[in-house]
C-alpha positions as CSV (number, residue, x, y, z in Angstrom):
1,X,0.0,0.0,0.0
2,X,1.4,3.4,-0.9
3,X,0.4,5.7,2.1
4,X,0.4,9.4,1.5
5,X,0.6,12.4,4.6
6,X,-3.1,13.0,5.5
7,X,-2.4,16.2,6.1
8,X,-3.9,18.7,3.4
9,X,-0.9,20.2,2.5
10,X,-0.9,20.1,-1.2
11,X,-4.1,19.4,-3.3
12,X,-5.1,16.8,-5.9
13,X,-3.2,18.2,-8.9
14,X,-1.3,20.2,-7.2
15,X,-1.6,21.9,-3.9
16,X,-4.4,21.6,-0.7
17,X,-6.8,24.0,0.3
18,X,-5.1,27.1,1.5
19,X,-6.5,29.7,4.5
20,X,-7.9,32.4,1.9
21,X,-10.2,29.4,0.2
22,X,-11.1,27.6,4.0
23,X,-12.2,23.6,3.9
24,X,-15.9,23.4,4.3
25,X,-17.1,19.8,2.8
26,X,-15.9,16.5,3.5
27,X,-17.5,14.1,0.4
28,X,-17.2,10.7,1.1
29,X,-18.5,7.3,-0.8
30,X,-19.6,4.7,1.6
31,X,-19.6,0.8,0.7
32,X,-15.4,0.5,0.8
33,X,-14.6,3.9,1.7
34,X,-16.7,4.9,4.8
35,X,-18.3,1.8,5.9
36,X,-16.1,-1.2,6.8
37,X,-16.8,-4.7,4.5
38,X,-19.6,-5.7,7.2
39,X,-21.0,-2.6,6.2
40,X,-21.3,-0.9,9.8
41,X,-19.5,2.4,10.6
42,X,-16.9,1.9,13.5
43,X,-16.7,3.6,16.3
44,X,-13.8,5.4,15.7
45,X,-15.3,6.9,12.4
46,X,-18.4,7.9,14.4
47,X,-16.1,10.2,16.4
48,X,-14.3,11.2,14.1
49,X,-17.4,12.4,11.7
50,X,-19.0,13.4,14.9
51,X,-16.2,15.9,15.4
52,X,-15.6,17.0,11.9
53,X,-19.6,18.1,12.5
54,X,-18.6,20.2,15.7
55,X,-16.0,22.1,14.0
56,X,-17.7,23.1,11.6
57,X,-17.4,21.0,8.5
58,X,-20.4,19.6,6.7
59,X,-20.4,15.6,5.8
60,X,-22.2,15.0,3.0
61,X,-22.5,11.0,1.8
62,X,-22.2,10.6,-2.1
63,X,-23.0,7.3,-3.0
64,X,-24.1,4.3,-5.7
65,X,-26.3,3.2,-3.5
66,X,-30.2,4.3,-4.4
67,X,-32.0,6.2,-1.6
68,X,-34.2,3.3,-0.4
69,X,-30.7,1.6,0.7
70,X,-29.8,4.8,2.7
71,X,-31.7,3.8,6.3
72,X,-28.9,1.8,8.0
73,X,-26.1,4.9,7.7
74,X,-29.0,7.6,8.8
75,X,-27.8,8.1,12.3
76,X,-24.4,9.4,10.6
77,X,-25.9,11.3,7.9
78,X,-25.3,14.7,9.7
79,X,-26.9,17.7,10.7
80,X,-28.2,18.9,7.0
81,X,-29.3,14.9,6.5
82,X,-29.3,15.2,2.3
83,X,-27.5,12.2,1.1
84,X,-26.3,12.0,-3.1
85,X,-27.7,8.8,-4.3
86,X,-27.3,6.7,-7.2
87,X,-24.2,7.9,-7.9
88,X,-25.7,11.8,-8.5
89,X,-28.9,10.7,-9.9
90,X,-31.1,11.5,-6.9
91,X,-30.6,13.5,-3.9
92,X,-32.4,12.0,-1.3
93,X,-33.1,13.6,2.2
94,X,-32.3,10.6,4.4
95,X,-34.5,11.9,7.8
96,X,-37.4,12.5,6.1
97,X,-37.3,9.6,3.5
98,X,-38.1,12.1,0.5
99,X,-36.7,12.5,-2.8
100,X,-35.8,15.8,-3.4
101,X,-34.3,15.9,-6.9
102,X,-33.6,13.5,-9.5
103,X,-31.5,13.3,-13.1
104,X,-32.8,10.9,-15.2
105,X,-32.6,9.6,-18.3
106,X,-34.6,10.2,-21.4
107,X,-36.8,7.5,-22.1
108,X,-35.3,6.5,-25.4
109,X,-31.9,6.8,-24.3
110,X,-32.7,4.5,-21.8
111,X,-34.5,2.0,-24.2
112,X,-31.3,3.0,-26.5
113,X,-29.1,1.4,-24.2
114,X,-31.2,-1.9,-23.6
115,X,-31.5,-2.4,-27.4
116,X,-27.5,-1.7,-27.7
117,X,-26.2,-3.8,-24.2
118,X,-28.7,-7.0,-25.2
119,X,-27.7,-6.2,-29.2
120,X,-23.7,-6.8,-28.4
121,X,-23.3,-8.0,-25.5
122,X,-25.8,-10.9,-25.0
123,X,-26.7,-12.3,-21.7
124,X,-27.0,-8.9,-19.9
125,X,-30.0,-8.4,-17.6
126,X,-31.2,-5.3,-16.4
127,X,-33.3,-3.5,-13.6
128,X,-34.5,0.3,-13.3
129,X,-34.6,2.7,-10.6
130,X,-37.2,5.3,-10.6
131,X,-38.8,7.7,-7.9
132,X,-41.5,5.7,-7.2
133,X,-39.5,1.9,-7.0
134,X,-37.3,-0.6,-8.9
135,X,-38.0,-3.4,-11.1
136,X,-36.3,-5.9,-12.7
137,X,-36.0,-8.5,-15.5
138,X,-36.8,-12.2,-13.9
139,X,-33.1,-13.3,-14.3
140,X,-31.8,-10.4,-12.7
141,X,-29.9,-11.9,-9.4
142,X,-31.4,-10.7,-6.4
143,X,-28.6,-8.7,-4.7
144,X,-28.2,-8.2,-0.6
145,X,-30.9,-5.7,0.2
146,X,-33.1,-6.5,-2.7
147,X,-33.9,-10.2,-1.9
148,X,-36.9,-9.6,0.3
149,X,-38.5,-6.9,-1.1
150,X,-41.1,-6.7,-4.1
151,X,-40.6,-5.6,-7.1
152,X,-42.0,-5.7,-10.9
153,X,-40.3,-7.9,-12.5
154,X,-40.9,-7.9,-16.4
155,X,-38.7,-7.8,-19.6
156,X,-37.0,-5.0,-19.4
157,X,-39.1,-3.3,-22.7
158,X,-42.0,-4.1,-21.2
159,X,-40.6,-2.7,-17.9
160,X,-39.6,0.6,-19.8
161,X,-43.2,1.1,-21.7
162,X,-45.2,1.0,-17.8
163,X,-46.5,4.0,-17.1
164,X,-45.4,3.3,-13.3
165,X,-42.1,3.0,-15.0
166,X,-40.6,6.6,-15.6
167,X,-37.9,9.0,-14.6
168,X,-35.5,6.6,-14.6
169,X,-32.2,7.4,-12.9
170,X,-30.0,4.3,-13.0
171,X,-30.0,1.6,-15.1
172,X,-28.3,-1.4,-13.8
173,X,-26.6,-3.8,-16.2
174,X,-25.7,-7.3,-15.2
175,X,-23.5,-10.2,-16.7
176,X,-23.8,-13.3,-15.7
177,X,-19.9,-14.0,-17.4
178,X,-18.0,-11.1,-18.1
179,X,-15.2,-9.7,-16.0
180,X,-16.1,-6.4,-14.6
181,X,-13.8,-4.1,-15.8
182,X,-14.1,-5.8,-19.4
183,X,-18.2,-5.4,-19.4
184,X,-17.7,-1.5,-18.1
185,X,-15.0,-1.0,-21.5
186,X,-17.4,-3.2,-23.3
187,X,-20.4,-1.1,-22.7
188,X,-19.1,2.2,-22.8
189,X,-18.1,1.3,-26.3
190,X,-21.5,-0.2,-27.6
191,X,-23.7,2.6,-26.2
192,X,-21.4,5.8,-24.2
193,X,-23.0,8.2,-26.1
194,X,-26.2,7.7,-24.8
195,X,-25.3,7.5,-21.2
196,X,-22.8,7.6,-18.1
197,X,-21.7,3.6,-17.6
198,X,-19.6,3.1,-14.3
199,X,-19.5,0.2,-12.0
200,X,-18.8,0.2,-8.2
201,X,-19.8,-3.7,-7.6
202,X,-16.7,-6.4,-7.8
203,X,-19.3,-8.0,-9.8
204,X,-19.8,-7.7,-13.4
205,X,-22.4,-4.9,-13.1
206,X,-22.9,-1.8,-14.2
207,X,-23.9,1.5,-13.0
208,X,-26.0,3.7,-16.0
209,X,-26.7,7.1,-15.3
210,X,-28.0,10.2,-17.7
211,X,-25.5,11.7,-19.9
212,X,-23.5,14.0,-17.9
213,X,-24.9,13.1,-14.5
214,X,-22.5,11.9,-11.9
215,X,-21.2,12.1,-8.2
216,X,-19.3,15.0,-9.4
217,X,-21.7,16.7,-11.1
218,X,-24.6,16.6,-8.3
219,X,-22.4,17.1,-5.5
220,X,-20.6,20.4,-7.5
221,X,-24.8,21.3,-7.7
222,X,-25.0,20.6,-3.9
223,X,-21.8,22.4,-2.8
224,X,-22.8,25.8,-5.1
225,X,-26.3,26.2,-3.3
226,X,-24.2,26.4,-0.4
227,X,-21.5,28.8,-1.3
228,X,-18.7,26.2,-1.9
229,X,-15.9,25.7,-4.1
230,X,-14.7,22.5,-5.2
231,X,-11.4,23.7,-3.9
232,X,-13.0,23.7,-0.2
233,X,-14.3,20.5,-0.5
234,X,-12.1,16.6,0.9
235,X,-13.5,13.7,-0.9
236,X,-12.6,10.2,-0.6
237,X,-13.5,7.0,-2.9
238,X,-12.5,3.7,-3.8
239,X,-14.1,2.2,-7.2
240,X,-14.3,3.6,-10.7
241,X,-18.1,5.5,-9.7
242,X,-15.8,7.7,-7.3
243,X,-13.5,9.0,-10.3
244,X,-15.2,12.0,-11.6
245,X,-15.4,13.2,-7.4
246,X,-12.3,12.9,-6.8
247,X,-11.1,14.9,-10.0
248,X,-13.2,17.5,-9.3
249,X,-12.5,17.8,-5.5
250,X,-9.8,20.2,-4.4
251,X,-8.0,17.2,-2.1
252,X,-8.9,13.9,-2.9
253,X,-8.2,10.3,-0.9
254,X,-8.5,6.9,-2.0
255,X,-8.7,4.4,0.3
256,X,-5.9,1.4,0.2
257,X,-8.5,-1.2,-1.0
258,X,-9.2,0.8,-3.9
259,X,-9.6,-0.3,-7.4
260,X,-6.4,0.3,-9.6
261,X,-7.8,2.9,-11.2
262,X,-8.4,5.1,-8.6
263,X,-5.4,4.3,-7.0
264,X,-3.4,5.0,-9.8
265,X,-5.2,8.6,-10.7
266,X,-5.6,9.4,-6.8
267,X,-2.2,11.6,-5.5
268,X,-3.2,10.8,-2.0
269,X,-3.7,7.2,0.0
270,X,-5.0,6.3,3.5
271,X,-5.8,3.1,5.4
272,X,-8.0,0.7,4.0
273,X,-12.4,1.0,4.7
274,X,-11.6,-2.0,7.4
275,X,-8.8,0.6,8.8
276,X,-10.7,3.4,9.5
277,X,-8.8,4.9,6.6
278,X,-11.7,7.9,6.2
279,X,-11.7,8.7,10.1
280,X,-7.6,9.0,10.2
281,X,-7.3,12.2,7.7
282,X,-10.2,13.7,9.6
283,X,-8.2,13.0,12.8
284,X,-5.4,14.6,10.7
285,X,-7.4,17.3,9.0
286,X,-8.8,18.3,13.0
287,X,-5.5,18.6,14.3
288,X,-3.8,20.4,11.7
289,X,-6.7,23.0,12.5
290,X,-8.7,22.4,9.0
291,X,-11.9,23.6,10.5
292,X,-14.6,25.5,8.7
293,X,-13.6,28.9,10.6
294,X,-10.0,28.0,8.9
């Protein structure tokens, strides 16, 4: 593991965010980033996002995960309790269980990219979040939270032509054979210019969001209604869905389980999600005096 100084001294790019532009935001991805591989939040963490909170800083979780998986990290959420969702397709406001805004995809981009995925790369199955739910096609795996809950489950055509069905903000792509990062390369080549393909699953599936809609781009919304530059803002990540943060971030962290990728295009390392890598640079970040007063 290559282990950069947690302190903010120099930015993502080139330099860290200095007195005159004071840090403000603290970004941070959950599933292998915040939460540890049981998915819980330590202790340590708690503390330490407990007092980032007290000095000022706002926590905001950006995430792949859609809003209805957002209940078992709402205790940590934070005093503004607005979570990104679906990797920037929906905020969602965690407390009161509300969508508040949503990207999503024109309907026949989003039948586009069926026709193209199930056209070239045969064997993919798909499901469909929407404000009002998810579906899925009937050989869609039924994936950790999923399994108990109900769903429409339908071809995906048929799926896309419900009138239930609409708004979409993520399409997820599954293959039952491909290697991840192949299907992601794969896809982005068969249908890219009809829509944002990521993946954040060591599975082989994929993350589909409107063109031009991504963690970046809804948390740069979020962080402008509030009066901040991506220069005051500390984000961490660890799979390919984090990438367009972390670039836009002033300092960026990925965490030592990270994907090659993102280690590779990320100047700064901490621990691992089982390490408490997260809570460490805002140990670091505290006592270095990186509060929101500056």
């Amino acid at each position: 593991m290559t282990t950069t100084s947690s302190t903010p001294d120099r930015q993502h790019a080139g330099g860290g965010p200095g007195r005159a532009d004071r840090l403000r935001i603290i970004a941070t991805d959950l599933d292998g980033t915040l939460l540890r591989s049981d998915g819980t939040v330590s202790p340590r963490t708690q503390a330490a996002l407990a007092a980032a909170e007290r000095a000022g800083l706002c926590i905001v979780f950006v995430t792949g995960r859609p809003p209805r998986w957002m209940e078992s990290v709402s205790s940590h959420i934070g005093g503004h309790g607005v979570a990104i969702c679906s990797n920037g397709g929906a905020m969602y406001d965690v407390r009161r269980r509300r969508l508040l805004e949503s990207y999503p995809l024109r309907p026949a981009d989003a039948l586009a990219v069926v026709e193209r995925l199930r056209d070239r790369l045969p064997g993919t199955e798909f499901a469909f979040e929407y404000p009002t739910g998810f579906s899925h096609e009937p050989d869609y795996p039924a994936l950790m939270w999923d399994a108990d809950a109900t769903h429409r489950i339908a071809p995906a055509e048929e799926l896309l032509a419900a009138p239930e069905v609409h708004s979409i903000f993520k399409i997820l792509a599954w293959h039952p054979a491909l290697d991840p990062d192949a299907f992601l390369l794969r896809a982005r080549e068969a249908a890219g210019e009809l829509a944002e393909f990521t993946r954040s699953s060591p599975i082989a599936l994929l993350e589909i969001s409107a063109t031009g809609v991504s963690k970046a781009s809804t948390l740069a919304r979020w962080c402008q209604e509030r009066g901040a530059t991506a220069e005051q803002v500390v984000a961490f990540g660890d799979m390919p869905n984090d990438l367009p943060m972390l670039a836009w971030a002033g300092t960026a962290y990925a965490v030592a389980n990270a994907h090659p990728e993102v280690l590779a295009a990320t100047g700064r390392h901490t621990e691992g999600n089982d390490a408490d890598g997260v809570a460490l640079v805002l140990e670091q970040l505290l006592r270095d005096g990186w509060t929101a007063e500056g």
